[in-house]
C-alpha positions as CSV (number, residue, x, y, z in Angstrom):
1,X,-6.0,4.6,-10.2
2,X,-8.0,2.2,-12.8
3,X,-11.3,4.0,-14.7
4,X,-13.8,3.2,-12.1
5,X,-16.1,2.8,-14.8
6,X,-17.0,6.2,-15.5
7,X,-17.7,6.6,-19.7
8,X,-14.5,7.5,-21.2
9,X,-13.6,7.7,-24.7
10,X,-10.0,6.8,-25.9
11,X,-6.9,8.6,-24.9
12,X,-5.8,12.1,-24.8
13,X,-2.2,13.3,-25.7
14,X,-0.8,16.5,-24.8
15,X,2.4,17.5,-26.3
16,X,3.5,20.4,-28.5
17,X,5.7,18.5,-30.7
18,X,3.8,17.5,-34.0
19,X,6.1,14.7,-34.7
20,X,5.8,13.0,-31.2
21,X,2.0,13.7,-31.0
22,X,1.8,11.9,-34.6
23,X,3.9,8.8,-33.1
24,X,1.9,8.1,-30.0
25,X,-1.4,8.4,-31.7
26,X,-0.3,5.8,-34.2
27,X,0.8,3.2,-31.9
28,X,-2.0,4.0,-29.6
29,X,-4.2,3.5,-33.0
30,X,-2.5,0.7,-34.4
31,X,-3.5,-0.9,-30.8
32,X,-7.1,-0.4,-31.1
33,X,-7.2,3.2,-28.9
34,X,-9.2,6.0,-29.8
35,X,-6.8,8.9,-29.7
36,X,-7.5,12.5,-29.7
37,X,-4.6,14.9,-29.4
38,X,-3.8,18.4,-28.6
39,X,-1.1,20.6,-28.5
40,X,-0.6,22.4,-25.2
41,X,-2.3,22.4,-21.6
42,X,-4.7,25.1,-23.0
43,X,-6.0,23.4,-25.8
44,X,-6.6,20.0,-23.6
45,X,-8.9,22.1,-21.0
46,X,-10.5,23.3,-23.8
47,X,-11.3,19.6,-25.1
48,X,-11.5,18.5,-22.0
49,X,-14.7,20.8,-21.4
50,X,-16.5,20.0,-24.8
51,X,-15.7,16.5,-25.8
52,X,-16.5,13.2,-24.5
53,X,-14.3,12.1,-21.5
54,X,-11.2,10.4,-21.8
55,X,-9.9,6.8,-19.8
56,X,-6.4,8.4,-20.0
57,X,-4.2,11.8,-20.7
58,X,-0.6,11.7,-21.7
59,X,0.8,14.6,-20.9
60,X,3.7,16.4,-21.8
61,X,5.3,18.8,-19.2
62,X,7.1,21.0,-21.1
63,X,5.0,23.4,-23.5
64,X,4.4,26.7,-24.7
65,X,1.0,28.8,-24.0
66,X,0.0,26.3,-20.6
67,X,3.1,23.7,-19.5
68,X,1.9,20.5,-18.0
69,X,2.2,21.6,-14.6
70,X,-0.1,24.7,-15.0
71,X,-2.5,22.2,-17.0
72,X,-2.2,19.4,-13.9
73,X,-3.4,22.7,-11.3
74,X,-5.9,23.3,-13.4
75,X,-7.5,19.8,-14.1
76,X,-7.3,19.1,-10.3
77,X,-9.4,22.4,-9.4
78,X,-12.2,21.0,-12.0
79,X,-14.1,18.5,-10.2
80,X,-15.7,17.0,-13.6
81,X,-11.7,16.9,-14.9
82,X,-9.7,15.7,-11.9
83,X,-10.3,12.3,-11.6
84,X,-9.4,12.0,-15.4
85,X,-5.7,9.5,-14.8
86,X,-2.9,11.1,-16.1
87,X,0.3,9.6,-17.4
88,X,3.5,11.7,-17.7
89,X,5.3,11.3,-20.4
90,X,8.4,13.9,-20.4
91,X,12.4,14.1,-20.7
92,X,12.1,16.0,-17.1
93,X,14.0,14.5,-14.3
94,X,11.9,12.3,-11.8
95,X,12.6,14.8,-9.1
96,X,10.8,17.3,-10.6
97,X,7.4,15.2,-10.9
98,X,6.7,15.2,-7.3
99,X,4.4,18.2,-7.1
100,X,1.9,16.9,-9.9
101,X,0.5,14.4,-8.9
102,X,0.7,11.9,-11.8
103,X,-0.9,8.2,-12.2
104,X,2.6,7.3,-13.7
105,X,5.5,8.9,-15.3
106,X,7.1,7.8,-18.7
107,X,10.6,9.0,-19.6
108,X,11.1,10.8,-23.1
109,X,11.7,9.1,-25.5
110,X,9.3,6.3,-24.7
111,X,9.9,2.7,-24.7
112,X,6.4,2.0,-26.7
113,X,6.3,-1.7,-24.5
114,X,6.2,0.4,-21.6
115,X,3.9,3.2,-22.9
116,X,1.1,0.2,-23.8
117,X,1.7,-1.5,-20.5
118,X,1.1,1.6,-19.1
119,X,-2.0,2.9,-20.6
120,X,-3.8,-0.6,-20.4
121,X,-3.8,0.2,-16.5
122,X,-6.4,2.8,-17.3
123,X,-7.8,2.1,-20.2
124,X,-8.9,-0.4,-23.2
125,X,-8.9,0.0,-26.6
């Protein structure tokens, strides 16, 4: 599911692990992206709602306060949210991704060729 040319503004990473929030916004950076991030499915509503609109999220599944699946539920109740393209990027198993949805799934840890191949589906920098 490409942007259908709705205004977006950079990419949006969801993860509550400093370290791999700190490494994707770089190479998203180093690439031209605009890259916001935030640390758990809470916090990216809570962007979501006040800042410009995103081509892309990367989203973590596993996280404290709201996981990526209760974030996914979310997002798709929120009409203004739901068409927002989501990439999984998580160290759960493939089987358990069925249920949310995603644009595309990444394994943990990323192969970065992969992760820019990926996000140039959805957006450009």
């Amino acid at each position: 599911m490409a942007n259908d040319g709705a205004p977006c503004s950079g990419i949006l990473v969801v993860d509550d692990d400093p370290d791999i929030r700190d490494s994707l916004k770089e190479v998203l950076e180093d690439e031209g992206y605009t890259v916001n991030s935030v640390a758990n499915g809470r916090e990216a509503l809570d962007y979501l709602r006040r800042s410009p609109r995103p081509c892309v999220i990367l989203l973590d599944l596993m996280m404290p306060v709201m996981d990526g699946w209760q974030f996914r539920q979310e997002q798709i109740r929120d009409a203004t949210l739901a068409d927002i393209p989501v990439i999984v990027v998580s160290a759960a198993g493939r089987e358990r991704l069925e249920k949310i949805h995603a644009d595309a799934y990444l394994s943990k840890p990323v192969d970065l060729d992969e992760l820019l191949g990926c996000v140039t589906q959805f957006c450009r920098p």
